[in-house]
ZAMARGU-4260 file (C-alpha; in steps of 0.2 Angstrom, whole numbers, plus 5000, padded with zeros to 4 digits):
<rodrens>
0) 4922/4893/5163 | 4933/4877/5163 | 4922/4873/5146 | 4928/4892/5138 | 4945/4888/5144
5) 4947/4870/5135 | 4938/4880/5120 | 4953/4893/5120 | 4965/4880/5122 | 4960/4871/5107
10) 4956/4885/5096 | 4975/4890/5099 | 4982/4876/5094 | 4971/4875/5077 | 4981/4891/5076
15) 4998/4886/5077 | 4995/4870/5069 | 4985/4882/5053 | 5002/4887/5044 | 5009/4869/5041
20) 4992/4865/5036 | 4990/4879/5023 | 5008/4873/5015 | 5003/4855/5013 | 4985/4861/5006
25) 4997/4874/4997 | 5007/4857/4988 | 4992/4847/4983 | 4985/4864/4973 | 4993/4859/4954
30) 4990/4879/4950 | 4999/4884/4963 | 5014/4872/4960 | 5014/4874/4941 | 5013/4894/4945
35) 5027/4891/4958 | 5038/4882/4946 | 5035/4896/4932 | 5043/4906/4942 | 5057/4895/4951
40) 5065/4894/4933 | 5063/4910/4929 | 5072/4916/4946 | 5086/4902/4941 | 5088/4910/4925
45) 5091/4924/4934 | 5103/4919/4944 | 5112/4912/4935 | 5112/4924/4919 | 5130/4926/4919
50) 5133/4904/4914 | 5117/4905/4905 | 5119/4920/4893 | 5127/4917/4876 | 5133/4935/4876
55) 5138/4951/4888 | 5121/4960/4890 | 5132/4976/4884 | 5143/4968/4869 | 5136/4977/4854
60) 5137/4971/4837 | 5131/4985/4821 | 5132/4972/4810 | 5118/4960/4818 | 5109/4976/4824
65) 5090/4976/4822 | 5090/4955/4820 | 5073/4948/4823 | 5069/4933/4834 | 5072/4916/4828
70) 5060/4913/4816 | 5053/4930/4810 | 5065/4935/4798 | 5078/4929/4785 | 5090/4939/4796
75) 5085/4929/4811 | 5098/4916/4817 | 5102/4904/4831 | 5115/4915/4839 | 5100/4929/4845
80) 5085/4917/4848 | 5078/4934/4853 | 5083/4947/4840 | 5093/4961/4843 | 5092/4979/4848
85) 5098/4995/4837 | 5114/4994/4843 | 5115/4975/4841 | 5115/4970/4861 | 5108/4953/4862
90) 5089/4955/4868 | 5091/4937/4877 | 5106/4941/4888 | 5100/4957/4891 | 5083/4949/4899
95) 5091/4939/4908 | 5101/4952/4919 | 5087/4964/4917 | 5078/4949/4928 | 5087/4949/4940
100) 5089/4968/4942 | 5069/4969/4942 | 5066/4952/4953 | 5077/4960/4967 | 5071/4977/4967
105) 5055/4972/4968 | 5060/4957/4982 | 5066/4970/4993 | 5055/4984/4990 | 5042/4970/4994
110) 5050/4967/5010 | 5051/4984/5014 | 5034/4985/5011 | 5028/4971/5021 | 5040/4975/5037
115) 5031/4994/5039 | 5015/4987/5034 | 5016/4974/5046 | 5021/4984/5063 | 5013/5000/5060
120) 4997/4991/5056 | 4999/4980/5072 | 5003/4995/5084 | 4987/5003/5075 | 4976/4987/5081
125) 4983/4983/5098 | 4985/5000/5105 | 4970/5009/5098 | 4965/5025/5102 | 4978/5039/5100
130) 4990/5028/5091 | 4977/5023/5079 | 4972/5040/5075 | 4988/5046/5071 | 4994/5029/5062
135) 4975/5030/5050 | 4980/5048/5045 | 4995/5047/5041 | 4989/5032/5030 | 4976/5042/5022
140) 4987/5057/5017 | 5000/5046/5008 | 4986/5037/5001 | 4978/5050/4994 | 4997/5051/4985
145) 4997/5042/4968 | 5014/5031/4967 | 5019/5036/4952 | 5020/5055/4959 | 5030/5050/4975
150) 5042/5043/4965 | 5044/5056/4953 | 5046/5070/4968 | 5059/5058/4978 | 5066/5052/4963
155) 5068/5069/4956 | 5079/5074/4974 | 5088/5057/4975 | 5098/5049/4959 | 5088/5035/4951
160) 5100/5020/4957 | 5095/5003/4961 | 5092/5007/4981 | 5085/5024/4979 | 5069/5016/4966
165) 5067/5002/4980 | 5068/5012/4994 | 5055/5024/4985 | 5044/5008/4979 | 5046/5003/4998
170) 5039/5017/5006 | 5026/5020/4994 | 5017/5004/4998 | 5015/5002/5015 | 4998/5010/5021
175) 4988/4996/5010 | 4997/4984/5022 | 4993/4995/5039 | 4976/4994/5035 | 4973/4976/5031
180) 4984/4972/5047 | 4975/4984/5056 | 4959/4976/5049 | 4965/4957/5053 | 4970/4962/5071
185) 4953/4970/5077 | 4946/4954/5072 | 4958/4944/5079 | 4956/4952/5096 | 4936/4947/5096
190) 4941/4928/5098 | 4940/4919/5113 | 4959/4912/5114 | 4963/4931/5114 | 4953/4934/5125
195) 4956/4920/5137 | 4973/4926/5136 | 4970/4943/5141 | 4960/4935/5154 | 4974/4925/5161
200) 4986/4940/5161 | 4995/4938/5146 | 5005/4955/5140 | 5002/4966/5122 | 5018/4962/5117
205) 5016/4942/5122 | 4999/4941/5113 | 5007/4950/5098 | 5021/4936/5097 | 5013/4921/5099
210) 4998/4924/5090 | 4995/4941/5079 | 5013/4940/5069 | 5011/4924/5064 | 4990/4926/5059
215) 4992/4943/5052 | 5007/4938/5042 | 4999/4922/5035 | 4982/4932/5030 | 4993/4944/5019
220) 5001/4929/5009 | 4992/4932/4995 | 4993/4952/4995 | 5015/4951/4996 | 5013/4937/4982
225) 5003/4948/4972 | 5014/4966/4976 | 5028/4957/4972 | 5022/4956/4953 | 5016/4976/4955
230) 5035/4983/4960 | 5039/4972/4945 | 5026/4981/4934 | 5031/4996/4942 | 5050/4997/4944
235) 5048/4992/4924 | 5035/5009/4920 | 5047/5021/4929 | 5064/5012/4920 | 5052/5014/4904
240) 5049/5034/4905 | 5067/5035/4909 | 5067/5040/4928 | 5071/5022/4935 | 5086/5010/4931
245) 5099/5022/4921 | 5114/5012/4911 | 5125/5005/4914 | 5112/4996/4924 | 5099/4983/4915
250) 5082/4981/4920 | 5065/4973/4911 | 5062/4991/4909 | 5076/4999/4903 | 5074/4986/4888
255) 5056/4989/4885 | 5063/5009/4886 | 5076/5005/4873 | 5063/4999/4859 | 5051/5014/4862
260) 5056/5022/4845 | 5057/5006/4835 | 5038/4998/4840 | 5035/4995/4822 | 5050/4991/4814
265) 5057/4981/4829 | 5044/4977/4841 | 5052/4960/4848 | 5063/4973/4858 | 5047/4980/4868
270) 5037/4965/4868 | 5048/4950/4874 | 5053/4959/4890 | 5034/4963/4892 | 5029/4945/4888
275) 5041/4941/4905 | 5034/4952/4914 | 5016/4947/4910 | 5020/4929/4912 | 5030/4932/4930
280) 5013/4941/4934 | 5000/4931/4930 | 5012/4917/4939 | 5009/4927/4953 | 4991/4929/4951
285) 4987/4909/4951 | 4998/4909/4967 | 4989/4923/4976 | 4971/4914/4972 | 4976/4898/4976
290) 4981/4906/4993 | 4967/4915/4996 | 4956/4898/4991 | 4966/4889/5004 | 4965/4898/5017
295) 4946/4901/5017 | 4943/4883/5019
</rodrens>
């Protein structure tokens, strides 16, 4: 017994110790931090959009209008290194605000996500039984729910503003959560440190603290890094069909939306902001895998 004990003891301790450790491994991975510096700049252009923008994302100019990006053009001039758009907005500047409209809806959505996910899948886990049930169908109805159709129905009751589209990508992504969480937690629960806890009387709620939070949320890394680029991807589709981001507001996919009737005559208008959002995802991509990798060692 005293053997099992020291056994629990240690394996807890592997534990707490295993999230400093995954940040160090995490530091050393060179994809990882180039990935992770990809993106820092891209977040700081972002932020500071406003210093860094050579022109108001809405000053429009009919005279420059339809410029192509540096270098694909005898139009094409230093003042839009991006081209303009038909009404001669400055596709640059306009990326740059459109970023940090589409970084934070989809930072918060990602949180929202994450936050239900999280508790209703640890409730599932710990509590079984009735609780389980109940939790696991309501995740299979709403999973049985394309995104793009609970968005359209709420987004067709509530005006498309910034909190309404993140709210909506929010609640539309939890149950993939609750079940990974759910998943995580049943095995957990199968080790001997919880059990030696349960043993030495240790409460639910104590057990969820001190060790299923801090696991479960460490094993879904990878999965928040990589629905962070999907509510990019998709705050981008709904702004693009025209039932997401509505003027005077700028996102990556109001842009793309902008260009839809001048693909062949203007293309730079649809494609750059594409090109950011394909580089911010596949960004993300290395990240999550070079998670993953980590952790299973």
């Amino acid at each position: 017994m005293g053997s099992q004990m020291t056994e629990s003891t240690i394996q807890s301790r592997q534990q707490t110790q295993r999230p400093f450790q995954t940040a160090r491994a995490l530091f050393r991975d060179k994809t990882f931090l180039i990935s992770a510096l990809v993106l820092v700049l891209i977040v700081l252009a972002a932020v500071f959009a406003p210093l860094i923008a050579s022109h108001s994302p809405d000053q429009m100019d009919i005279r420059a209008r339809l410029t192509p990006p540096l270098f694909f053009g005898q139009k094409a001039s230093f003042d839009h290194l991006f081209g303009t758009d038909s009404l001669g907005r400055d596709i640059a500047s306009r990326i740059l605000f459109g970023l940090r409209t589409s970084i934070m809806i989809a930072f918060f959505s990602v949180m929202i996500i994450f936050g239900i996910g999280i508790f209703v899948g640890l409730l599932s886990g710990i509590y079984g039984k009735t609780v389980d049930t109940i939790i696991m169908t309501m995740t299979d109805i709403q999973l049985s729910l394309p995104l793009l159709v609970i968005a359209v129905i709420l987004l067709a009751v509530a005006p498309p503003t910034i909190l309404s589209i993140t709210v909506v990508l929010g609640i539309s992504g939890w149950p993939i959560y609750a079940r990974a969480t759910r998943s995580n937690v049943l095995r957990e629960t199968k080790k001997d440190y919880i059990l030696a806890a349960r043993i030495m009387g240790a409460s639910s709620f104590w057990v969820l603290k001190k060790y299923f939070l801090k696991n479960v949320v460490l094993s879904t890394l990878s999965f928040v890094v990589l629905e962070f680029g999907l509510m990019i991807v998709w705050e981008a589709l709904l702004s693009f069909i025209g039932i997401g981001i509505q003027p005077p507001n700028i996102s990556l996919g109001t842009i793309m939306g902008d260009g839809l009737n001048y693909l062949i005559n203007a293309w730079w208008i649809t494609t750059i902001p594409g090109l950011f959002i394909t580089v911010i995802t596949i960004s993300l991509s290395f990240m999550s895998r070079s998670i993953v990798r980590t952790l299973s060692v």
